[in-house]
C-alpha positions in Angstrom: -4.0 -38.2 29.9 -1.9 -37.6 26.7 1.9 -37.1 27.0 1.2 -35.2 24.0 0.2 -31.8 23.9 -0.2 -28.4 21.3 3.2 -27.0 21.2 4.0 -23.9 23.2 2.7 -20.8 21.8 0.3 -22.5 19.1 -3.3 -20.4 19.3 -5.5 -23.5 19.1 -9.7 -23.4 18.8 -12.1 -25.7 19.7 -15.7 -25.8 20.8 -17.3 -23.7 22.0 -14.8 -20.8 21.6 -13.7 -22.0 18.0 -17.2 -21.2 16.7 -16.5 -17.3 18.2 -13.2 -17.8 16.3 -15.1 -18.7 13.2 -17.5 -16.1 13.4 -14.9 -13.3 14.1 -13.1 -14.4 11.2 -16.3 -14.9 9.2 -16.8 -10.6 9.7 -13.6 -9.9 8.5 -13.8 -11.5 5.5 -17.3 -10.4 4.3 -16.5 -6.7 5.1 -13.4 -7.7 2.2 -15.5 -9.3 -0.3 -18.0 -6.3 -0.3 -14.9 -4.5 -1.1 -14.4 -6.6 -4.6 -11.7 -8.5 -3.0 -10.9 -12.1 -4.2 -9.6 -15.1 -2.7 -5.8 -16.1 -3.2 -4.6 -18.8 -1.4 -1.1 -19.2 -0.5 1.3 -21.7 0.7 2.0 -21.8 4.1 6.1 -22.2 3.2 8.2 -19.8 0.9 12.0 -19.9 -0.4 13.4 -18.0 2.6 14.3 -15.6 0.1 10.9 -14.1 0.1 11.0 -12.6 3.0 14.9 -11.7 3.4 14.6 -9.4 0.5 10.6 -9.2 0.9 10.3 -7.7 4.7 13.9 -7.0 5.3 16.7 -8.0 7.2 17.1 -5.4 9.5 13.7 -6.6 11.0 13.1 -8.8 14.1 10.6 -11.2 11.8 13.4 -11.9 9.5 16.2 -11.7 12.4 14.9 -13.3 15.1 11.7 -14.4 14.3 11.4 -17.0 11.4 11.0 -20.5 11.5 13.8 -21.7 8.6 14.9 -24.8 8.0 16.8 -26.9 5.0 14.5 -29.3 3.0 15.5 -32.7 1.6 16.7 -31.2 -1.5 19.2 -28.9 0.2 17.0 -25.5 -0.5 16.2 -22.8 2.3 12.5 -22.6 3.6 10.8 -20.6 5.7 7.4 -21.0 7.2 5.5 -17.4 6.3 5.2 -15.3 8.9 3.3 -12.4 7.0 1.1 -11.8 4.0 2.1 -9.7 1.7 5.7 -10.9 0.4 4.0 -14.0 -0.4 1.1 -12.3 -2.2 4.0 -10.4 -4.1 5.6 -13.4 -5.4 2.6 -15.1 -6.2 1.3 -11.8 -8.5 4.7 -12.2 -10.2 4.7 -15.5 -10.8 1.3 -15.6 -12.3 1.0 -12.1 -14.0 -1.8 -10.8 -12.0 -0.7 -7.3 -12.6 -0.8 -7.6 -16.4 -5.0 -8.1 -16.4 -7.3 -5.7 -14.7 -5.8 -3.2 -12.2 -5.8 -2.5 -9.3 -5.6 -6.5 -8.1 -7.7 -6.9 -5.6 -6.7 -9.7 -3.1 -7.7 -11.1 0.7 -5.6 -14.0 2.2 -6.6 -15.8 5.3 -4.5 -18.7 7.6 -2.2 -19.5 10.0 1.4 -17.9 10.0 4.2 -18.6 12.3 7.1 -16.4 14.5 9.3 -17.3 17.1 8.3 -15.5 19.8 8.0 -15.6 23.5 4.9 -16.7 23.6 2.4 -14.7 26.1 -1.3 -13.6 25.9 -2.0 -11.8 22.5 1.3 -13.2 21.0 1.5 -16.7 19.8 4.2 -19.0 17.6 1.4 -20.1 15.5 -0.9 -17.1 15.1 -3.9 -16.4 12.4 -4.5 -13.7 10.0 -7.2 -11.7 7.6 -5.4 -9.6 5.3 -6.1 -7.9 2.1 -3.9 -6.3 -1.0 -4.6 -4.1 -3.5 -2.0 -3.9 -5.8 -1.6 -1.7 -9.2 -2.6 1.8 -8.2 -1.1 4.7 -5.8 -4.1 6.6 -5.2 -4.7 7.8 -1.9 -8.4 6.2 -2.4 -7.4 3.3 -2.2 -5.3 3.8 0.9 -8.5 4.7 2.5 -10.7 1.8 0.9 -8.3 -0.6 2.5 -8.7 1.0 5.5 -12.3 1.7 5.7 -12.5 -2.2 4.9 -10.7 -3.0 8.7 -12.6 -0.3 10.2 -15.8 -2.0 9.0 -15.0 -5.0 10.2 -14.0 -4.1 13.5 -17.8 -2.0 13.5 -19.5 -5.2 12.3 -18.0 -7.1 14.8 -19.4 -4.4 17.7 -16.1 -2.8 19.0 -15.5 0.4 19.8 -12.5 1.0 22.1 -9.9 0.6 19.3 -8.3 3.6 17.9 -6.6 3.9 14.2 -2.9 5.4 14.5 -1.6 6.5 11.2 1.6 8.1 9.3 3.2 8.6 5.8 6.2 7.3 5.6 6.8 9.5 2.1 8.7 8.6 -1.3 11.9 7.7 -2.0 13.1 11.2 -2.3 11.3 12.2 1.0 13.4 8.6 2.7 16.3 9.7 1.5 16.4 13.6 2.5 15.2 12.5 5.8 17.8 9.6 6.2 20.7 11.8 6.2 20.0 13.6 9.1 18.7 10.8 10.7 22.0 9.0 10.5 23.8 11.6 11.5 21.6 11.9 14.7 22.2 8.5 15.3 25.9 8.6 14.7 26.2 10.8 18.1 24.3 8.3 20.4 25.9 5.7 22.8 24.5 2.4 20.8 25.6 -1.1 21.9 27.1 -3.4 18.8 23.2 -5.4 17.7 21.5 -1.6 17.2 24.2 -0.2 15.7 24.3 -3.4 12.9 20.4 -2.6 12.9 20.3 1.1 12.2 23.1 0.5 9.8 20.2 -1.7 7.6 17.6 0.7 8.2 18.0 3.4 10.8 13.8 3.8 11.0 14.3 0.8 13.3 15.2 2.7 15.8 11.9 4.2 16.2 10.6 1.2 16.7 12.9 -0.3 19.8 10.8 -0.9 22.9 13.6 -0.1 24.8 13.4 2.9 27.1 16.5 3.8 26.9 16.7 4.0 23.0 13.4 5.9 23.7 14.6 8.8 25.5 18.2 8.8 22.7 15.7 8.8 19.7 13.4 11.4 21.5 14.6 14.3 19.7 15.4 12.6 16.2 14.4 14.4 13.2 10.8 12.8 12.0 10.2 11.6 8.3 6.7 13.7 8.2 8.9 16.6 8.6 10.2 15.5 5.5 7.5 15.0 3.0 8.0 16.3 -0.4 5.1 18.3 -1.5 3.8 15.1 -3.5 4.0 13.1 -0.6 2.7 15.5 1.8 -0.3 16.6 -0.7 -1.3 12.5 -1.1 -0.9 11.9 3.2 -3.4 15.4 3.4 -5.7 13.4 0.6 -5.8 10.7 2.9 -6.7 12.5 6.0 -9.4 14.0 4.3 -11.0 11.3 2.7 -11.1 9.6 6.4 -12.8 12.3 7.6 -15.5 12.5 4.8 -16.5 9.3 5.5 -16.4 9.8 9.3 -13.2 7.5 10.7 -11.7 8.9 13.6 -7.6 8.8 14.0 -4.6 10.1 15.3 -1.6 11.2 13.9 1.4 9.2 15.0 5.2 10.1 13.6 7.2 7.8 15.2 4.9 4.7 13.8 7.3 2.7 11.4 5.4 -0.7 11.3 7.9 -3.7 11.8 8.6 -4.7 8.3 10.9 -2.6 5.6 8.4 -2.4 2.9 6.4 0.1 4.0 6.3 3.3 2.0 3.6 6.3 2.1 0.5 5.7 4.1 1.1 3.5 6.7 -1.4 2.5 9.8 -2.5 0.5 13.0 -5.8 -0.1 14.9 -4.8 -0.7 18.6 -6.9 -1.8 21.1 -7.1 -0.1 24.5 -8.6 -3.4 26.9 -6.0 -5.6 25.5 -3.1 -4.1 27.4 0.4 -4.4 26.0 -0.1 -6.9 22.8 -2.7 -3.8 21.8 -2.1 -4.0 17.9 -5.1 -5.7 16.2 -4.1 -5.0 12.6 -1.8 -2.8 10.7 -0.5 -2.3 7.4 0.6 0.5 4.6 1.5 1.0 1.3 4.9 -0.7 -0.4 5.5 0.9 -3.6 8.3 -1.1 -4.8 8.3 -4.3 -3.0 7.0 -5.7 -5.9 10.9 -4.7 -7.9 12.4 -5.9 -4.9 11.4 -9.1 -5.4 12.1 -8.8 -9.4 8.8 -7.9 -10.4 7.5 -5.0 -12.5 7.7 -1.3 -10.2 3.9 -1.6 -9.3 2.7 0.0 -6.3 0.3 -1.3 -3.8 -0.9 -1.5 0.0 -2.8 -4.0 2.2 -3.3 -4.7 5.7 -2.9 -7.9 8.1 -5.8 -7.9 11.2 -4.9 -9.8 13.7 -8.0 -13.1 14.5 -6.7 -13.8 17.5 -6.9 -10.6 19.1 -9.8 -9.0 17.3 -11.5 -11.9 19.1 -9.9 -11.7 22.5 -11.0 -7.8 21.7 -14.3 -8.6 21.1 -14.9 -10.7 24.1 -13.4 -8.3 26.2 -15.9 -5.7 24.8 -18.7 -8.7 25.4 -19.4 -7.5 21.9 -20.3 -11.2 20.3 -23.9 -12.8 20.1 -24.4 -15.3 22.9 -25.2 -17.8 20.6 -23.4 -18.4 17.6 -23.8 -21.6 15.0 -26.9 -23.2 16.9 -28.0 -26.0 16.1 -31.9 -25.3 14.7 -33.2 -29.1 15.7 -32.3 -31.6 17.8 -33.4 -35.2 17.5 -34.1 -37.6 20.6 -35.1 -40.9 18.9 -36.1 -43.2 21.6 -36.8 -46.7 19.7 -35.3 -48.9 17.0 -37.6 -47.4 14.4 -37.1 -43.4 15.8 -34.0 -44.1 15.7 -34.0 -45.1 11.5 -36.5 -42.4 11.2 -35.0 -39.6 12.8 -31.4 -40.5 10.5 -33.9 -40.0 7.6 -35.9 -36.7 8.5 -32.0 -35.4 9.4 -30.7 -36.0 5.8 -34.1 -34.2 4.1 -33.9 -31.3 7.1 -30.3 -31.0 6.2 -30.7 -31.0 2.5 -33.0 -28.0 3.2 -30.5 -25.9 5.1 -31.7 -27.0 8.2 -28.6 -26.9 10.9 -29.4 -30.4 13.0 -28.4 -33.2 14.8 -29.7 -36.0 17.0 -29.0 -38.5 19.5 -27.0 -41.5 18.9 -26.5 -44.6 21.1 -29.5 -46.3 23.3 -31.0 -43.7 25.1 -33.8 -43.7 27.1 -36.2 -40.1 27.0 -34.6 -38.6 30.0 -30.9 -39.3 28.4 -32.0 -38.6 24.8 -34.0 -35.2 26.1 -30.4 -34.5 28.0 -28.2 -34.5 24.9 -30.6 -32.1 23.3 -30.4 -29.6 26.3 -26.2 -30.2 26.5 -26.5 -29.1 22.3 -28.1 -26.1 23.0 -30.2 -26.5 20.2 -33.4 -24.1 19.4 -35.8 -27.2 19.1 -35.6 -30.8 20.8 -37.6 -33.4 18.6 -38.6 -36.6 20.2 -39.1 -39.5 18.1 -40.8 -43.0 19.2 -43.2 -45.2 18.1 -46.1 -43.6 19.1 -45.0 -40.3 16.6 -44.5 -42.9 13.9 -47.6 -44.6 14.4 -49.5 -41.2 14.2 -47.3 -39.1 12.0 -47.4 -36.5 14.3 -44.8 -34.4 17.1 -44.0 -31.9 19.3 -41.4 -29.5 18.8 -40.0 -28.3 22.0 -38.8 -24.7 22.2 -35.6 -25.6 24.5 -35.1 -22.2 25.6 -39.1 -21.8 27.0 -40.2 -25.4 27.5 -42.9 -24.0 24.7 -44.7 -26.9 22.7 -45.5 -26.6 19.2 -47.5 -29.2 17.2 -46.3 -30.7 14.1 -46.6 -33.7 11.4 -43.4 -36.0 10.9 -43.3 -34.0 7.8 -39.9 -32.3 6.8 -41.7 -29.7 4.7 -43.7 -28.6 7.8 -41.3 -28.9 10.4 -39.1 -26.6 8.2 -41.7 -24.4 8.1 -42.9 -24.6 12.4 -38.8 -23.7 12.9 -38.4 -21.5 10.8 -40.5 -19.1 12.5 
C-alpha cells in the first residue's frame, strides 16, 4: 500500500460513485444553461484581497477559514473559497457589465476552507453557482432561485426546504444597526465576538453558540426594518414564488456567512442530512461590485453545494441505478477478434456509441467475465468463426436475451439502439 494518501478533508470521486458525482453535477448545470446562463471560468487562486474586501473580514471564511500563502514574488494569495468575489473581479476586469445587461454567469469547480473536516464539510469541497449581475429586479431574484429549485426537482429530491429573508438597503442596514448595537452593547461578550460584532454586528445572528443564542434571542430583526422600497421588492419576491408554485419559509435571523449580502437573501436545507443541512445558498450584493472598485452594479447568485446535493440525493435513493453505461462490450477471443473488435470500437464510437472491450489474452469465460464486471447493456463476442461468417450475437447482459446481427457497425448501431 501507498504511504501516500488524499489529504484530510479533500472530497475525492472515483468510480463508481464519481459517475453519480458527474451526473448530479451534470443536473445542476443544465437547469442554469436553460436559464441563458454562460460559462466563466475562473482561477482557482485570487490576490487575497479579493475576498478580504470581497466577503468580509468579520467572517469565519476570511478569519479562520482561508488557505493564504506568499508566492515567489512576495504577493498575498489565497486559494478561493467562494464564487462570487471572484466572478466580481473578473466582470471588472473584463467590462462585462458595459455589454448586454443583466450578465448572466454559472461557475463550476473545486474551492477550498479550512475546516474541521466531517461528513458534509470538506477542505476541498465542489460548487455550481450562478450570477446575474446588472439588474435589481425582484425577477431576477426569483429566476435565480427557481433555477436551484429546478435542479434540485430534476434531480428527484424532495425533503429540502427553501429558507429565505431580505436583508434591506443601505438605509434599512443602517436604521436597524443602531439599535442593534446598542442591544449588543448590554450583553456579557467574551473579547473575539465583541472584535466580530464590532465588523458587522449581523454576525451575531449567525454564532452557533447557545449561549450567544439565548443573548441575541430578543435582538431587534432587520425585517422589522425594511424601508417601504425594501419591504415592497421582499413582498414582490414572495409573490412571484408563489405564482410559480415554490414553497418557503420565512426566516429573520438568516444572515448567510459572507458580508456581501444585501436584499433577498436564501438557503435550501436539507432535512436527512442532519447537521451540515445547507445544500445551497445565496442573495443579492448590490454593491460588492464598488467594493471591489468596480462600477455600483447590483447583482445576486447562488452557490449549491455538489457534494451534498449528492449525499442528498442518495439519501433520498433519488438517482437512476445506472448512470453512464457502457452500450457494448467487446469480448474478442483470437488474434484476429482481437484487431477486429479495436476496429468495429473506433466506427461504434465515431457514431456515439458508449463502448469498450476486453484487452489482454482471454479466453471466452474470462473475456464474457469482464463484460459482466462492465455492466455493459450488450456483451459482443468476437472469434474467428464471427469473422469468417460476418455475423454475431449480441447478448442482452441484463436477460441473457440473444439478438442476431452482421459484424456490421451500421446494424449493430441500429440492433442497440433499440
Amino acid at each position: 500500500m501507498s504511504k501516500f494518501q488524499a489529504p484530510k478533508g479533500v472530497s475525492e470521486y472515483f468510480p463508481p460513485n464519481s459517475n453519480q458525482f458527474e451526473y448530479v453535477r451534470k443536473q445542476l448545470l443544465r437547469t442554469a444553461r436553460l436559464a441563458g446562463y454562460n460559462l466563466i471560468e475562473l482561477p482557482v487562486f485570487e490576490d487575497t484581497e479579493v475576498f478580504t474586501r470581497g466577503v468580509g473580514e468579520s467572517t469565519d471564511v476570511v478569519s479562520k477559514e482561508m488557505y493564504t500563502f506568499e508566492d515567489r514574488g512576495g504577493r498575498s494569495i489565497t486559494l478561493r473559497p467562494e464564487g462570487t468575489a471572484g466572478v466580481m473581479r473578473a466582470v471588472i476586469e473584463h467590462n462585462l457589465d458595459k455589454g448586454q445587461l443583466p450578465v448572466k454567469l454559472f461557475y463550476t469547480g473545486p474551492f477550498f476552507r479550512a475546516e474541521r473536516p466531517q461528513a458534509g464539510r470538506y477542505r476541498q469541497f465542489y460548487q455550481v453557482g450562478i450570477e446575474a449581475i446588472g439588474y435589481s429586479d425582484p425577477e431576477i431574484d426569483v429566476e435565480v432561485i427557481a433555477v436551484a429549485d429546478s435542479a434540485f426537482k430534476a434531480l428527484g429530491l424532495k425533503k429540502y426546504k427553501l429558507n429565505i429573508t431580505s436583508l434591506g438597503d443601505s438605509i434599512s442596514r443602517d436604521a436597524h444597526r443602531k439599535d442593534l448595537v446598542k442591544y449588543i452593547a448590554g450583553l456579557k461578550l467574551d473579547e473575539a465576538t465583541q472584535v466580530r460584532a464590532q465588523l458587522n454586528p449581523l454576525r451575531l445572528f449567525d454564532d452557533k453558540r447557545e449561549e450567544i443564542k439565548t443573548a441575541m434571542a430578543k435582538a431587534p430583526l432587520l425585517l422589522d426594518y425594511l424601508n417601504k422600497e425594501s419591504k415592497q421588492h421582499f413582498e414582490t419576491v414572495q409573490g412571484l414564488l408563489k405564482n410559480i408554485g415554490i414553497e418557503f419559509k420565512i426566516n429573520p435571523r438568516m444572515v448567510r456567512g459572507l458580508d456581501y449580502y444585501t436584499g433577498t437573501t436564501f438557503e435550501f436545507d436539507h432535512e436527512m442530512l442532519g447537521a451540515q443541512s445547507g445544500i445551497g445558498g445565496g442573495g443579492r450584493y448590490d454593491g460588492l461590485m464598488a467594493s471591489l472598485g468596480g462600477a455600483d452594479v447590483s447583482g445576486i447568485g447562488f452557490g449549491l453545494g455538489v457534494d451534498r446535493i449528492l449525499m442528498a440525493c442518495q439519501a433520498e435513493n433519488s438517482l437512476p441505478a445506472v448512470i453512464n453505461q457502457i452500450q457494448l462490450f467487446i469480448a474478442p477471443i483470437t488474434d484476429a477478434g482481437k484487431a477486429a473488435g479495436f476496429k468495429l470500437l473506433a466506427e461504434l464510437r465515431e457514431a456515439g456509441i458508449t463502448c469498450d472491450m476486453a484487452y489482454g489474452d482471454r479466453a471466452l469465460k474470462g473475456a464474457m467475465k469482464a463484460a459482466d464486471k462492465s455492466g455493459a447493456k450488450y456483451g459482443l463476442v468476437i472469434g474467428d468463426d464471427e469473422i469468417t461468417t460476418g455475423n454475431c450475437e449480441l447478448k442482452l447482459m441484463s436477460s441473457g436475451e440473444v439478438i442476431s446481427s452482421s459484424l456490421d457497425a451500421s446494424e449493430l448501431i441500429q440492433k442497440i439502439g433499440k
